[in-house]
TORFI-457494 format. One record per residue (C-alpha): z, x, y; residue in one letter. Coordinates in steps of 0.05 Angstrom, whole numbers, plus 32768, in hexadecimal, padded with zeros to 4 digits. Each point is the difference from the previous one (the first is absolute). Example, Ala and Ser with C-alpha at 12.3 -4.5 7.8 and 13.67 -1.06 7.14 Angstrom:
! residues 2
809C80F67FA6A7FF3801B8045S
***
This chain:
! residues 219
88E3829387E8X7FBE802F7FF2X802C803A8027X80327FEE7FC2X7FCD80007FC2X7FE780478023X804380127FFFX80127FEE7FB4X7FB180177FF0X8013804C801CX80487FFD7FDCX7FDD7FF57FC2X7FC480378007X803580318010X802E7FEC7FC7X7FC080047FCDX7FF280458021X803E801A7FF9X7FF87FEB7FB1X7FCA80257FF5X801580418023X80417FFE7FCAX7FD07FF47FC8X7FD58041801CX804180228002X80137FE77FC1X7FBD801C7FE0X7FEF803F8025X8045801C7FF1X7FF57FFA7FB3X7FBE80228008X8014802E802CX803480147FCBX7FCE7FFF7FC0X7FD97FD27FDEX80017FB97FFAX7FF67FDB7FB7X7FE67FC07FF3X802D80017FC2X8047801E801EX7FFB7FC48033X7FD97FC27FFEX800F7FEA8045X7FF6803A8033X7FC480117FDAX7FE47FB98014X8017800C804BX7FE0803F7FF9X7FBA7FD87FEDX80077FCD8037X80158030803FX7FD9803A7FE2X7FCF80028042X803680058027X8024802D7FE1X7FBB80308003X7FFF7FF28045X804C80178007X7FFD80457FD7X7FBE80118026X802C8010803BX801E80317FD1X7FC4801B7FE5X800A7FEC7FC0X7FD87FCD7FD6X80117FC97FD2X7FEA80097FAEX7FFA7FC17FDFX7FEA7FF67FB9X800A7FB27FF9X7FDB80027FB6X803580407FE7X803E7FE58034X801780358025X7FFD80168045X8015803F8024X7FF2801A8048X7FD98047800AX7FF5802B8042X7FB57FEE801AX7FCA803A7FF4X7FF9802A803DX7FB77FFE8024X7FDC803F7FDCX7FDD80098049X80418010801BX7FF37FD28030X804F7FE08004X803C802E8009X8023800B7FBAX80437FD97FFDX803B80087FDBX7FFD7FED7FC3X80377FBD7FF0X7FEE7FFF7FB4X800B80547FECX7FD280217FCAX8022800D7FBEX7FE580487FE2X80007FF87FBBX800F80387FD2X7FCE80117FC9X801D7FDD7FC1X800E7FC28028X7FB48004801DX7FE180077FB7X80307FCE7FE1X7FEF7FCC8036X7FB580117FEEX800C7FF87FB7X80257FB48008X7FC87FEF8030X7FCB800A7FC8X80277FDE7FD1X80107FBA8029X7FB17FFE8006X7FF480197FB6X803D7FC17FFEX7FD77FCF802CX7FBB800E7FD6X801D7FE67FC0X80117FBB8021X803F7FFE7FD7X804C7FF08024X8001800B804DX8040802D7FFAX7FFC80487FE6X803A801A7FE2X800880497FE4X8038801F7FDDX801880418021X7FE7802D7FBCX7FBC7FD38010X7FFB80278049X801080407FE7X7FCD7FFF7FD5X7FCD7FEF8034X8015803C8027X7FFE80317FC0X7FB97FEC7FF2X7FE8801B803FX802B80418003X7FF280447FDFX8030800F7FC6X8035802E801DX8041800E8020X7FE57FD4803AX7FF87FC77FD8X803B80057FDFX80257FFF803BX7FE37FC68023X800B7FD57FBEX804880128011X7FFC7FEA8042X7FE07FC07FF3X803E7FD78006X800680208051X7FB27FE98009X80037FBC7FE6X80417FFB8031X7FD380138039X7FCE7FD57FF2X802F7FCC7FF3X80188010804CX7FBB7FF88016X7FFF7FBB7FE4X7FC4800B7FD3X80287FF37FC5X80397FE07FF0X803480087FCEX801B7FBE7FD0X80327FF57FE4X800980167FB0X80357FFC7FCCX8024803F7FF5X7FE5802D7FD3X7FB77FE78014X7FD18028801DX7FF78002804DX7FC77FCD8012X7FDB7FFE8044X7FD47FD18018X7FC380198030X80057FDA803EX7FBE7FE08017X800280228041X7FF180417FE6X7FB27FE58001X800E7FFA8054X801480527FFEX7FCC801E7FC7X7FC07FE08019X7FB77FF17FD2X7FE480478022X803B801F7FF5X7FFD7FEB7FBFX7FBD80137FF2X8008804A800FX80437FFF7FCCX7FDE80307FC8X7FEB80338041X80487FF9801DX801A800C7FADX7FD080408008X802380118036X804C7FE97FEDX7FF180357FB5X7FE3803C8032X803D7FFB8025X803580027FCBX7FD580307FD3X800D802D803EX80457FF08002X8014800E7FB8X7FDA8045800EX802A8010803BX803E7FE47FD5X7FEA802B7FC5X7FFA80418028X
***
Protein backbone atom coordinates (compact mmCIF):
# COMPACT_ATOMS: atom_id res chain seq x y z
CA UNK A 1 0.00 0.00 0.00
CA UNK A 2 2.70 2.87 1.09
CA UNK A 3 4.91 1.35 -2.01
CA UNK A 4 1.53 2.44 -3.99
CA UNK A 5 0.91 6.14 -2.52
CA UNK A 6 4.96 6.55 -3.32
CA UNK A 7 4.18 5.40 -6.50
CA UNK A 8 1.03 7.79 -7.36
CA UNK A 9 3.09 10.62 -5.04
CA UNK A 10 6.21 10.43 -7.82
CA UNK A 11 3.61 10.24 -10.88
CA UNK A 12 2.24 13.37 -9.67
CA UNK A 13 5.68 15.40 -8.87
CA UNK A 14 6.77 14.44 -12.30
CA UNK A 15 3.50 15.39 -13.98
CA UNK A 16 3.62 18.96 -12.03
CA UNK A 17 7.34 19.16 -13.23
CA UNK A 18 6.76 18.56 -16.48
CA UNK A 19 4.02 21.58 -16.21
CA UNK A 20 6.17 23.92 -15.30
CA UNK A 21 9.03 23.15 -17.74
CA UNK A 22 6.12 23.87 -20.68
CA UNK A 23 5.19 27.02 -18.94
CA UNK A 24 9.19 28.02 -18.95
CA UNK A 25 9.13 27.08 -22.49
CA UNK A 26 6.07 28.80 -23.00
CA UNK A 27 7.64 32.12 -21.47
CA UNK A 28 11.29 32.10 -22.35
CA UNK A 29 10.43 31.71 -26.05
CA UNK A 30 8.33 34.99 -26.08
CA UNK A 31 11.16 36.74 -24.41
CA UNK A 32 13.61 35.31 -26.21
CA UNK A 33 11.79 36.69 -29.27
CA UNK A 34 11.05 40.41 -27.83
CA UNK A 35 9.30 41.86 -25.23
CA UNK A 36 6.53 40.78 -23.22
CA UNK A 37 3.42 43.36 -22.33
CA UNK A 38 1.31 43.32 -19.58
CA UNK A 39 -1.28 44.88 -21.88
CA UNK A 40 -0.89 42.59 -25.29
CA UNK A 41 -1.55 39.53 -22.91
CA UNK A 42 -3.03 39.38 -19.53
CA UNK A 43 -2.25 35.84 -18.91
CA UNK A 44 1.42 34.96 -19.78
CA UNK A 45 2.30 38.19 -18.26
CA UNK A 46 0.88 36.72 -14.86
CA UNK A 47 2.84 33.36 -15.49
CA UNK A 48 5.59 35.49 -16.15
CA UNK A 49 5.14 37.13 -12.38
CA UNK A 50 4.67 33.77 -10.68
CA UNK A 51 7.67 31.61 -12.40
CA UNK A 52 9.76 34.72 -12.83
CA UNK A 53 12.69 33.13 -10.37
CA UNK A 54 12.78 30.43 -12.35
CA UNK A 55 12.82 31.70 -15.32
CA UNK A 56 16.08 33.99 -13.99
CA UNK A 57 17.49 30.93 -12.97
CA UNK A 58 16.90 29.35 -16.56
CA UNK A 59 18.31 32.35 -18.85
CA UNK A 60 21.36 32.58 -16.45
CA UNK A 61 22.66 29.46 -18.14
CA UNK A 62 22.48 31.60 -21.19
CA UNK A 63 23.99 34.55 -19.84
CA UNK A 64 21.29 36.56 -20.20
CA UNK A 65 19.17 38.25 -17.49
CA UNK A 66 15.54 38.78 -16.90
CA UNK A 67 14.10 42.81 -17.01
CA UNK A 68 11.03 43.15 -15.18
CA UNK A 69 9.21 46.37 -14.61
CA UNK A 70 6.02 45.04 -12.77
CA UNK A 71 4.83 48.93 -12.02
CA UNK A 72 5.35 49.93 -16.20
CA UNK A 73 4.45 45.91 -17.40
CA UNK A 74 6.92 44.84 -19.58
CA UNK A 75 9.65 42.45 -19.50
CA UNK A 76 12.46 41.65 -21.87
CA UNK A 77 15.66 39.51 -21.50
CA UNK A 78 19.35 41.20 -21.97
CA UNK A 79 22.94 39.53 -22.25
CA UNK A 80 24.59 39.85 -18.53
CA UNK A 81 27.50 42.55 -18.19
CA UNK A 82 30.82 41.00 -18.66
CA UNK A 83 33.28 41.12 -15.42
CA UNK A 84 35.35 44.51 -16.15
CA UNK A 85 38.40 42.48 -14.43
CA UNK A 86 38.34 40.21 -17.23
CA UNK A 87 38.27 37.68 -14.93
CA UNK A 88 35.55 35.20 -17.09
CA UNK A 89 36.16 34.28 -20.71
CA UNK A 90 33.92 36.57 -23.02
CA UNK A 91 31.03 34.50 -24.53
CA UNK A 92 29.05 34.82 -27.44
CA UNK A 93 26.73 37.06 -27.27
CA UNK A 94 22.75 35.31 -27.58
CA UNK A 95 21.01 38.80 -27.49
CA UNK A 96 23.25 40.90 -30.57
CA UNK A 97 23.93 44.72 -30.19
CA UNK A 98 21.87 46.86 -32.50
CA UNK A 99 24.21 50.02 -33.82
CA UNK A 100 22.07 52.69 -34.16
CA UNK A 101 22.53 55.25 -36.81
CA UNK A 102 22.65 58.92 -35.82
CA UNK A 103 19.07 60.24 -36.48
CA UNK A 104 17.62 57.17 -34.84
CA UNK A 105 20.16 57.76 -31.70
CA UNK A 106 19.06 61.56 -31.32
CA UNK A 107 15.42 60.89 -31.98
CA UNK A 108 15.37 58.09 -29.31
CA UNK A 109 17.08 60.80 -27.01
CA UNK A 110 14.56 63.38 -27.87
CA UNK A 111 11.25 60.90 -27.02
CA UNK A 112 13.11 59.83 -23.92
CA UNK A 113 13.04 63.51 -22.59
CA UNK A 114 9.74 63.96 -23.51
CA UNK A 115 8.00 60.65 -21.73
CA UNK A 116 9.78 62.14 -18.53
CA UNK A 117 8.89 65.87 -19.39
CA UNK A 118 5.29 63.48 -19.97
CA UNK A 119 5.57 61.69 -16.55
CA UNK A 120 6.40 65.22 -14.56
CA UNK A 121 3.06 66.75 -15.52
CA UNK A 122 1.16 63.79 -13.85
CA UNK A 123 -1.40 63.99 -16.64
CA UNK A 124 -2.61 60.56 -18.84
CA UNK A 125 -0.12 57.56 -18.54
CA UNK A 126 -0.01 57.20 -22.48
CA UNK A 127 1.95 59.65 -24.68
CA UNK A 128 0.86 60.01 -27.95
CA UNK A 129 2.55 62.33 -30.69
CA UNK A 130 1.53 63.06 -34.12
CA UNK A 131 4.28 62.35 -36.66
CA UNK A 132 4.58 66.50 -37.61
CA UNK A 133 4.82 66.55 -33.43
CA UNK A 134 8.30 64.36 -33.79
CA UNK A 135 9.62 66.17 -36.54
CA UNK A 136 9.52 69.05 -34.87
CA UNK A 137 11.37 67.77 -31.92
CA UNK A 138 14.18 66.76 -34.18
CA UNK A 139 14.22 70.34 -36.08
CA UNK A 140 14.64 72.12 -32.81
CA UNK A 141 17.84 70.58 -32.13
CA UNK A 142 19.36 70.66 -35.71
CA UNK A 143 21.21 73.51 -37.43
CA UNK A 144 19.15 75.09 -40.32
CA UNK A 145 20.46 73.53 -43.49
CA UNK A 146 20.47 71.03 -46.19
CA UNK A 147 21.04 68.47 -43.33
CA UNK A 148 18.06 69.28 -41.66
CA UNK A 149 16.08 69.41 -44.45
CA UNK A 150 16.91 66.12 -45.35
CA UNK A 151 16.38 64.34 -42.19
CA UNK A 152 12.77 65.98 -41.93
CA UNK A 153 12.36 64.03 -45.12
CA UNK A 154 13.44 61.02 -43.78
CA UNK A 155 11.47 61.10 -40.71
CA UNK A 156 8.85 58.74 -41.89
CA UNK A 157 12.12 55.86 -42.40
CA UNK A 158 13.17 56.80 -38.60
CA UNK A 159 9.94 56.61 -36.92
CA UNK A 160 9.69 53.03 -38.90
CA UNK A 161 12.88 52.03 -37.20
CA UNK A 162 12.02 52.97 -34.10
CA UNK A 163 8.81 51.51 -34.48
CA UNK A 164 10.93 48.16 -35.27
CA UNK A 165 12.72 48.66 -32.15
CA UNK A 166 9.50 48.58 -30.30
CA UNK A 167 9.92 51.97 -28.60
CA UNK A 168 6.99 53.27 -30.33
CA UNK A 169 4.19 52.09 -31.77
CA UNK A 170 2.01 53.11 -34.47
CA UNK A 171 -2.24 53.30 -34.01
CA UNK A 172 -4.47 53.13 -35.88
CA UNK A 173 -6.05 56.58 -37.57
CA UNK A 174 -8.73 57.46 -40.00
CA UNK A 175 -7.54 58.25 -43.38
CA UNK A 176 -6.57 61.51 -44.03
CA UNK A 177 -5.41 61.87 -40.21
CA UNK A 178 -2.15 62.43 -39.31
CA UNK A 179 0.20 59.53 -38.33
CA UNK A 180 0.07 59.11 -34.46
CA UNK A 181 2.63 57.14 -32.33
CA UNK A 182 2.55 56.30 -29.01
CA UNK A 183 6.07 56.14 -26.96
CA UNK A 184 6.27 52.81 -25.51
CA UNK A 185 7.12 52.76 -21.74
CA UNK A 186 10.10 50.67 -22.31
CA UNK A 187 12.07 53.22 -23.81
CA UNK A 188 12.74 54.47 -19.93
CA UNK A 189 14.54 50.61 -19.61
CA UNK A 190 17.04 51.70 -22.83
CA UNK A 191 17.66 55.76 -22.16
CA UNK A 192 18.53 55.57 -18.47
CA UNK A 193 18.27 58.81 -15.53
CA UNK A 194 22.34 59.31 -16.26
CA UNK A 195 21.94 58.98 -19.62
CA UNK A 196 19.47 61.38 -19.41
CA UNK A 197 21.18 63.78 -17.44
CA UNK A 198 24.09 64.30 -19.80
CA UNK A 199 21.19 64.92 -22.88
CA UNK A 200 22.11 68.84 -23.42
CA UNK A 201 26.19 67.54 -23.56
CA UNK A 202 25.23 64.65 -25.93
CA UNK A 203 22.84 67.68 -28.05
CA UNK A 204 26.36 69.55 -27.98
CA UNK A 205 27.73 66.86 -29.41
CA UNK A 206 24.79 65.53 -31.87
CA UNK A 207 24.97 69.92 -33.47
CA UNK A 208 29.08 69.58 -33.66
CA UNK A 209 28.62 66.62 -35.65
CA UNK A 210 26.14 67.64 -38.25
CA UNK A 211 27.55 71.30 -38.33
CA UNK A 212 30.59 69.29 -39.68
CA UNK A 213 28.63 67.37 -41.89
CA UNK A 214 26.73 70.15 -43.69
CA UNK A 215 30.43 71.62 -44.10
CA UNK A 216 31.70 68.54 -45.74
CA UNK A 217 28.21 68.44 -47.71
CA UNK A 218 28.63 72.12 -48.64
CA UNK A 219 32.19 71.78 -49.97
Amino acid sequence: MASEERATSDAARMASDAAVDHDLSALVIPLLKGVIYQEADAGLWNALLTLQARVRDYVAVLNLELVLDEAEGYAFLRARPEPEDGSTPRLPRLVARRPLSFPVSLLLALLRKKLAEFDASGGDTRLVLSRDEVAELMRVFLPEGSNEARLIDQIDVHLGKVVELGFLRRLKTEPGHPTMVEVRRILKAFVDAQWLAEFDQRLAAYRALLAGQAEVADE
